[in-house]
N, C-alpha and C positions, 0 to 999 in steps of 0.2 A: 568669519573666514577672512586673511587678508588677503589684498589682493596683491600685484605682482611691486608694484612701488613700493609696498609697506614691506614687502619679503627681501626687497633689497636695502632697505634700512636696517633691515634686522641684523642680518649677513655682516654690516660696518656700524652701526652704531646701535647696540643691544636696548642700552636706556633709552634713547628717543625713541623707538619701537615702543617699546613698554609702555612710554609716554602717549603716543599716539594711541595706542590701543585701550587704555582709557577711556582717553576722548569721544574716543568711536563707543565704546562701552556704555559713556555717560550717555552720549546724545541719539543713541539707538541706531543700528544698522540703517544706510542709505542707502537708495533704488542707482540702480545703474544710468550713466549717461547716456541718452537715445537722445542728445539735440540734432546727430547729425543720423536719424534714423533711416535708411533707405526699405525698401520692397523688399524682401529676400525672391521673389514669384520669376525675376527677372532668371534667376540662375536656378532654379528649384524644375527637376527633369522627375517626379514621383516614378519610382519603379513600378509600383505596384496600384494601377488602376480601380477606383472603385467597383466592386463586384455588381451584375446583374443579379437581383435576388428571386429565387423564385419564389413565388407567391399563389396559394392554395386557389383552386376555384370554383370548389365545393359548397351550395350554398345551404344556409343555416343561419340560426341567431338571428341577430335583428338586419335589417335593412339600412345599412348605411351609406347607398347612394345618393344620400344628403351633403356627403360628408366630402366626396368625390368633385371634381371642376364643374361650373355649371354649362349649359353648350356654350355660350358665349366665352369661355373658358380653354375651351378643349384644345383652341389651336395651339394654346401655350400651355398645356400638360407638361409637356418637352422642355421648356424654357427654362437650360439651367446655365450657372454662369458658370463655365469649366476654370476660371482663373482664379475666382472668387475661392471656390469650393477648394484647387488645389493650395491655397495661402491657410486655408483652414488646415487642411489635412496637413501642410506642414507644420503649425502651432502644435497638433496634436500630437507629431512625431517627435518635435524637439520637446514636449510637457512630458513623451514615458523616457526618453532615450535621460532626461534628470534623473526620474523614478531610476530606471535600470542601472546607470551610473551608478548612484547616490544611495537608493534606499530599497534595491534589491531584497526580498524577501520579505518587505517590511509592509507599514500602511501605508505609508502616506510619505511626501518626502519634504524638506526643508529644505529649498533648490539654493539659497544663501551662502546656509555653512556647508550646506553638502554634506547632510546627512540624514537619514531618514525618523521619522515620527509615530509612533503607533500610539495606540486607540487605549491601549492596557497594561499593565505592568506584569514581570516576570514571563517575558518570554509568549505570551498571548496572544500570538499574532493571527488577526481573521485575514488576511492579505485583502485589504478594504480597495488598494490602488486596482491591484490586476484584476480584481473579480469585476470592480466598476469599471474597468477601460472595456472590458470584453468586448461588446458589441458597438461600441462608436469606431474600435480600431478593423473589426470586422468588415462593419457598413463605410467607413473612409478607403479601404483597399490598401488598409499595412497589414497583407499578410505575415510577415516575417514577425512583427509585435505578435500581435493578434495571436500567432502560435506558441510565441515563447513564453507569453501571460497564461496562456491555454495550460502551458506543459508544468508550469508553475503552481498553476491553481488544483490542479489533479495530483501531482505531485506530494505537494507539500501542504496544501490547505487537509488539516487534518482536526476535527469537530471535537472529537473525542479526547484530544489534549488540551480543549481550552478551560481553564478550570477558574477561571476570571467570569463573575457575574456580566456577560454581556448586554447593551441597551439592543432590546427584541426590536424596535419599531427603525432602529438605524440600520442594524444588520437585515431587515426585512426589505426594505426598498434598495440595501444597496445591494446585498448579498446574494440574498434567494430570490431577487429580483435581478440583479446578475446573469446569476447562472441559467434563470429559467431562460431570459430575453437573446442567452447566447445559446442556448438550446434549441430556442424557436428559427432562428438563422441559419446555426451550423448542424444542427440534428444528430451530434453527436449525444449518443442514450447516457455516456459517464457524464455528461453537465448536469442532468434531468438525476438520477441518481446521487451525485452529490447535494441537489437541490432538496430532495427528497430527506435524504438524511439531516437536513436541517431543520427542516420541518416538523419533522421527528422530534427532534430535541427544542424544538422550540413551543411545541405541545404543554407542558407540564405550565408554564406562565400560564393556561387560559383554566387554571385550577385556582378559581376563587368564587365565592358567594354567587355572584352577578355572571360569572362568566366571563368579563371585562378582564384582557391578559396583563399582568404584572409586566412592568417595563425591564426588570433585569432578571438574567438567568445564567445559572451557572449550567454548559452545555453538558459539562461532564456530569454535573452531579444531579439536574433536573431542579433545585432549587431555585423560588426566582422573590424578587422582592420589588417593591416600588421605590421611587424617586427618595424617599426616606429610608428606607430600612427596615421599613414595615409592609405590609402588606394590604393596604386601604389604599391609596393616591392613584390615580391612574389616569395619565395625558390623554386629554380627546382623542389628537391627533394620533397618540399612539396606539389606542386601542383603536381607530376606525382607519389605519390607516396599512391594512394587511390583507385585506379580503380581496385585491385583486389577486396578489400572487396564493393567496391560500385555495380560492378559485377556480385559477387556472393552473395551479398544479393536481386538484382533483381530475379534473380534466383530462389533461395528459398522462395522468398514473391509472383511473379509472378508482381511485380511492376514496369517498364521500368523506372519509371522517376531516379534513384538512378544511372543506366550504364550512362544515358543519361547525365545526368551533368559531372560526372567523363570520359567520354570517348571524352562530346565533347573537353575537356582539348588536349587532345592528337590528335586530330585535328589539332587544333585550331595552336599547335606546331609545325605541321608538312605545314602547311601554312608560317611560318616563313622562311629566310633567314637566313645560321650560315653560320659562316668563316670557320669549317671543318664539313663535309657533318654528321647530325646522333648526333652531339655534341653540345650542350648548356650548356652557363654559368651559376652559381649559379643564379642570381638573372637576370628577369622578371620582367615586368611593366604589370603590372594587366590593365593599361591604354590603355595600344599597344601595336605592334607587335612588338618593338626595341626588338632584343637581341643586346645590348650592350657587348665590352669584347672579347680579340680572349685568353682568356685563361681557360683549364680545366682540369678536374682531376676528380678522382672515389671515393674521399674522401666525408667525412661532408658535405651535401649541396647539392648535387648532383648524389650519390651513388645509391639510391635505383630508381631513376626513371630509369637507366637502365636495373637494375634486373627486374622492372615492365614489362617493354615491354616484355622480355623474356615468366616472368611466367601468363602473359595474351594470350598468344598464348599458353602456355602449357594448361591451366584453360581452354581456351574455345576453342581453334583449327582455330581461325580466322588467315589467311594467313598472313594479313596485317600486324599485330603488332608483328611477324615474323623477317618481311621485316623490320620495322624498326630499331629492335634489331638488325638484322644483320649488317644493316649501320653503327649502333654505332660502333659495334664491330670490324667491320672490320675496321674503323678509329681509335680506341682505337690500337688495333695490329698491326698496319700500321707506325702510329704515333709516339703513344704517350711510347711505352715500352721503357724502357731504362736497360740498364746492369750496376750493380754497378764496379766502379774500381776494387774492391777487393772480389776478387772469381765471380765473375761475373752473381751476383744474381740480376733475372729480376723483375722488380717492374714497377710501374706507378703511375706517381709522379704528382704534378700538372706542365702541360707543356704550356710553353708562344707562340704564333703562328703569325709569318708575311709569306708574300712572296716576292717572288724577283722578277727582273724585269719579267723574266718570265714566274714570275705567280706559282713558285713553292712553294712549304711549306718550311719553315724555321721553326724552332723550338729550345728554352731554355727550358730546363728541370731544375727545383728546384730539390735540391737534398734530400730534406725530404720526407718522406712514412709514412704514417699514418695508425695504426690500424684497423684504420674502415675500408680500401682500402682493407684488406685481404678475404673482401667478394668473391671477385674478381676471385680468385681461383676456388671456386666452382661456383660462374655463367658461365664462359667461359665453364666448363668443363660441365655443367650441358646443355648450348645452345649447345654445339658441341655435347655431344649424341644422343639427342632427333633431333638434325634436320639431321645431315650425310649428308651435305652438304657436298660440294668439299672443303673447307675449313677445316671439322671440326678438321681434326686431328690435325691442326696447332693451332688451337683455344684449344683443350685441354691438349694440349703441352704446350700450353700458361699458363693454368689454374692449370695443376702440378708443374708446375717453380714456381707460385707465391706462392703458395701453400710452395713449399720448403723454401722460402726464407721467408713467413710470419714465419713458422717455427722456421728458425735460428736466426729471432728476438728472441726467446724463448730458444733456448736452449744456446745462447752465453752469457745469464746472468746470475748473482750466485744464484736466487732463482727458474728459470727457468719456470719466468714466462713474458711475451713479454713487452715492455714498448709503451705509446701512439705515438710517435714518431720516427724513427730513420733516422739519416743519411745514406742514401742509398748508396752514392757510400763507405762507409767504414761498413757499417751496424752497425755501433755501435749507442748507444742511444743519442738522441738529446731531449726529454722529459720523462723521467723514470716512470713517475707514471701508475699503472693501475688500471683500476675500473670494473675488473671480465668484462671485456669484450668477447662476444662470436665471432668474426669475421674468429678468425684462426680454430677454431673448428669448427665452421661450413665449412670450404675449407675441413678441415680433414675427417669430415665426407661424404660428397658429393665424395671425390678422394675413398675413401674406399667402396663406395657402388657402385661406378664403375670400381673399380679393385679388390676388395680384397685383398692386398699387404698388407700385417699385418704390414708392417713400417706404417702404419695411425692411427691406433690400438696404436703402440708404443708410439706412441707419443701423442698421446689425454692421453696415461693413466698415461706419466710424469708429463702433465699439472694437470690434477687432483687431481694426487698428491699432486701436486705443490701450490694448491690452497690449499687442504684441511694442509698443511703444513705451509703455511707462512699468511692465510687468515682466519683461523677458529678462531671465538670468542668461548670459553670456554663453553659459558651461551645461546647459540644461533644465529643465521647468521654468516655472513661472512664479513670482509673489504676489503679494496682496499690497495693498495701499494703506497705511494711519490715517488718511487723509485726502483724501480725492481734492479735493480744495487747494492743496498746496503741489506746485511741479515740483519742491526738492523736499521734499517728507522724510521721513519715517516709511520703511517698508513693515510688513507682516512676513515674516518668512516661514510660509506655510503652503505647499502646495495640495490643498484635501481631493478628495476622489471625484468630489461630484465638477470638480473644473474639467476633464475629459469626460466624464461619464456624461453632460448634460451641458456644460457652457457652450462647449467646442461641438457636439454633436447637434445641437440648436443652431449654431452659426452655421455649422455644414450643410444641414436639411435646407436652412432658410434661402441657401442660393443653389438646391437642389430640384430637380422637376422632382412632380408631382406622383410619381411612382416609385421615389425611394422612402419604402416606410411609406403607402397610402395610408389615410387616416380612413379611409373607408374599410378598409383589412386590418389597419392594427391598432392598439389603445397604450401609451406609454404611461407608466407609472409614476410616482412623484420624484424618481431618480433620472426618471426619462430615458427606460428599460424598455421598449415595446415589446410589446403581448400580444398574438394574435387573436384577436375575435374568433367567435364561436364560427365556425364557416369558412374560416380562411387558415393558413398557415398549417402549425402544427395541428390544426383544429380544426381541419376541414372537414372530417367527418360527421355527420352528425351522429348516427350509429353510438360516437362513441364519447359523446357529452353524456355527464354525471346528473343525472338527474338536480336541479336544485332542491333542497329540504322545504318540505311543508311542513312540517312538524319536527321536534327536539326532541330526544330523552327528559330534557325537564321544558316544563310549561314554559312559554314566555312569559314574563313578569313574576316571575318567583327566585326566591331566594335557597342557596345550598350550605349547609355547615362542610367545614374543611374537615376532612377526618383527623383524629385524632393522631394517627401515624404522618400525616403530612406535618402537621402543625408540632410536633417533635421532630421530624428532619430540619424544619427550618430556624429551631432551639436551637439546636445544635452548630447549623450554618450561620447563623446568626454573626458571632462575632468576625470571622472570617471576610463575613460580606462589609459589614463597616471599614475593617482595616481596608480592604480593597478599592472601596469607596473614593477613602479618604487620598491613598495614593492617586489616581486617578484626579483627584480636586486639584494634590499638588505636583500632578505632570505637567499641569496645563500653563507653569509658567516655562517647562523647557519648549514649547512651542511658540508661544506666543505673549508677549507682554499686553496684546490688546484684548487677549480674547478667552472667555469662559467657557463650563461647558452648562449646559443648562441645570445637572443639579448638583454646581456649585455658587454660593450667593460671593458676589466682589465688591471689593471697591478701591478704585484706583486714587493713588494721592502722589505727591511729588518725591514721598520716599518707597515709592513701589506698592504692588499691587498683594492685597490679603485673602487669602481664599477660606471659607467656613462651610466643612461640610453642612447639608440643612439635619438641620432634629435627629440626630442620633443619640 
């Protein structure tokens, strides 16, 4: 997009224009001047007040007055900064008013060119922006959004015309995690209903051998296939990473089949043999029980199935999935932490696993650290409250270190804002760019609502800053950085869903007291969509909790042939799904020159970036 200097060159001299636009062509879009950045907070009068929420007080489920302020605490339950929180609540009003400008009806927006970005080709729009804003724009008190995203998603969000193989495990945390989290709030029965209906259609994926759901699906047609094109691969993370919302949507409908397919998942898991007790590689065979692979890590691929086990015993108070958190955990802390060389900041990296003759663990540790891993922080610290096990204080020892160290990814660079990668044993950067990610805020937020140590405060409110400084487009949303490293870079221009759904709703909570969203009544999901607990909210009753399954239609640990009529629908779907694929591989360069999607393979060179569907 040019901007007003290059539009009056154009107006008088057509070729220098041309010229210049080039230039700008060649050497990739630049981030806006903010040297002479001021507060907006000075002139900012928010019409619309964050809302008292009411909150259920029915008890049931587990016992989470662990989770609640300790006495020592109590005097500052209250303790919220109203100046803080309204700087947020404006980011988040200027981040949809781009959306609504710009990419109205769409997914996602490119706040740059000012135009918006979706997920799919041909018209497939899941409105990924408004479903994920629902309840941050809710809980910040923009009713006037908050309703018009509402009238939006009811309206026009229509299931049955998406005929585009959609990724089940993205549209689950942003989507049906969405609408469920805006239902729990606003208690309107059409959010819960269209939740439903997706659920519906997202059924037919968990039709394979193992039970383990195929990662794409066509909603209209029920066909669903894996990361290839086949029907064997299947993401950790994606198949363990739907059982809260399939859960708590039995729950709220009074439906069992929805826990039932998502939890026989975690079964089915726990039937397996792994090389370190509690740990699973990325990728599954939807076919069998192989876990293939002795190596793992808390990054991409992986990450959220163990925050699930956690906050599925939070959510429903079942002992078991507890126990299996804990297994993880304890082999995560055991393992896999490492200490970098320099200053001696604890991370956890992906680490390579043999044994010796006798039988003990050997371990390589990579010494890259991934953004996404900084979730990390606050789940250990989040498991160690809430259970006070003999372990916990080491586990949330655990979860403040990381916590510090996602940190200093953030404040060791010049815009002070964390980059996707760093080399761990030096902490310096190994891939610069960021995309308004929320992982370190979310650590910050979760370590503050269990200490109150205003250094968490400090530093969510540099970031903030930091965003609104080196990320803000003029005319509406926000971009991304090529480069956290450099102040005059290269932008990303891509504003995706989870920057409101979770960046900005993290920054908001973290200078919020302690009764907005208590973590004693509610469990957010990997979108950072809260879900009431069994007991509280939509869920107060007990009467009317879904029994959890003790038993399946099929055994645990056994296998199912596909029928015959399945495995001819998907003949047929077959070519349809590759062409779709493939478009999809090559959307990704009208978004972004830095960024892929996960199952497309890259590689960037001086004369532009190549994208290869995998194995078709």
């Amino acid at each position: 997009m040019l901007n007003k200097l290059q539009r009056r060159i154009a107006a008088t001299a057509l070729l220098t224009a041309c010229m210049l636009w080039i230039a700008l062509h060649l050497a990739g879009p630049r981030r806006e001047n903010h040297s002479s950045f001021k507060s907006p907070l000075a002139t900012l009068q928010p019409a619309n007040p964050a809302p008292e929420i009411a909150i259920g007080s029915a008890r049931g489920g587990l016992n989470l007055a662990a989770l609640g302020p300790s006495d020592l605490q109590m005097r500052s339950r209250g303790n919220r900064d109203e100046e803080k929180m309204a700087f947020v609540r404006y980011m988040a009003a200027h981040a949809w008013k781009g959306y609504r400008r710009y990419a109205w009806g769409h997914d996602d927006l490119k706040p740059v060119e000012r135009k918006p970005s979706d997920w799919y080709a041909r018209g497939n729009i899941m409105l990924n922006t408004p479903v994920d804003s629902l309840d941050t724009l809710f809980l910040l008190g923009l009713k006037d959004e908050y309703n018009e995203a509402k009238e939006l998603v009811l309206k026009k969000l229509d299931f049955g015309k998406i005929t585009e193989h959609v990724n089940v495990f993205e549209s689950t945390i942003r989507i049906l995690g969405g609408l469920l989290a805006a239902y729990d709030l606003d208690g309107d029965k059409r959010l819960l209903e269209k939740a439903t209906e997706l659920a519906d259609r997202f059924l037919p994926a968990f039709d394979t051998a193992t039970g383990f759901p195929l990662n794409f699906i066509s909603l209209s047609s029920g066909i669903a296939y894996d990361y290839h094109g086949k029907f064997e691969s299947v993401l950790l993370a994606a198949a363990g990473s739907l059982q809260l919302e399939f859960q708590y949507l039995s729950d709220t409908t009074g439906n069992p089949k929805y826990q039932e397919a998502a939890l026989y998942v975690y079964e089915q898991l726990q039937s397996m043999t792994t090389f370190v007790p509690g740990l699973f590689p990325d990728w599954l065979n939807a076919s069998s029980f192989d876990a293939p692979g002795q190596s793992f890590h808390l990054g991409g691929g992986a990450d959220s199935y163990y925050e699930y086990l956690l906050k599925l015993w939070l959510s429903t108070g079942e002992t078991k999935f507890f126990q299996m958190y804990e297994t993880a955990a304890n082999s995560i802390s055991t393992y896999m932490v490492q200490k970098s060389w320099v200053g001696g900041s604890e991370y956890i990296p992906l680490v390579h696993f043999s044994k010796d003759a006798n039988g003990n663990y050997k371990s390589l540790a990579d010494s890259g650290f991934p953004h996404l891993a900084c979730f990390a922080g606050g789940m250990f610290a989040l498991g160690a409250k809430a259970s006070g096990k003999s372990a916990w204080q080491s586990h949330f020892d655990l979860g403040a270190s990381i916590t510090d160290t996602c940190w200093s990814m953030y404040s060791q660079s010049p815009t002070k804002l964390g980059p996707e990668m760093v080399n761990a044993d030096t902490m310096k950067s190994s891939f610069g760019a960021y995309y308004l990610r929320p992982e370190t805020v979310e650590s910050l937020f979760y370590m503050w609502r269990f200490t109150h140590n205003s250094l968490y405060r400090e530093r969510g409110w540099v970031i903030a800053q930091a965003i609104e400084q080196h990320c803000r487009v003029s005319s509406g949303g926000y971009h991304g950085l090529a480069n956290v490293m450099s102040l005059k870079g290269d932008i990303i221009d891509r504003q995706e869903s989870f920057f409101i759904a979770e960046t900005l709703k993290y920054l908001f909570l973290l200078f919020a007291d302690d009764d907005m969203v208590p973590l004693e009544k509610y469990v957010f999901n990997t979108e950072a969509h809260p879900l009431s607990v069994r007991g509280h909210g939509r869920r107060s009753d007990p009467a009317n909790f879904v029994p959890l399954p003790t038993s399946y239609k099929l055994p645990v640990g056994t296998l199912v042939g596909v029928s015959p009529e399945l495995q001819m629908k998907r003949r047929k779907d077959k070519r349809r799904f590759v062409e779709c694929l493939a478009q999809q591989c090559s959307a990704v360069l009208r978004y972004s020159r830095w960024e892929t999607r996960s199952w497309c393979r890259s590689s960037y060179t001086s004369t532009g970036q190549t994208f290869v569907v995998y194995d078709l």
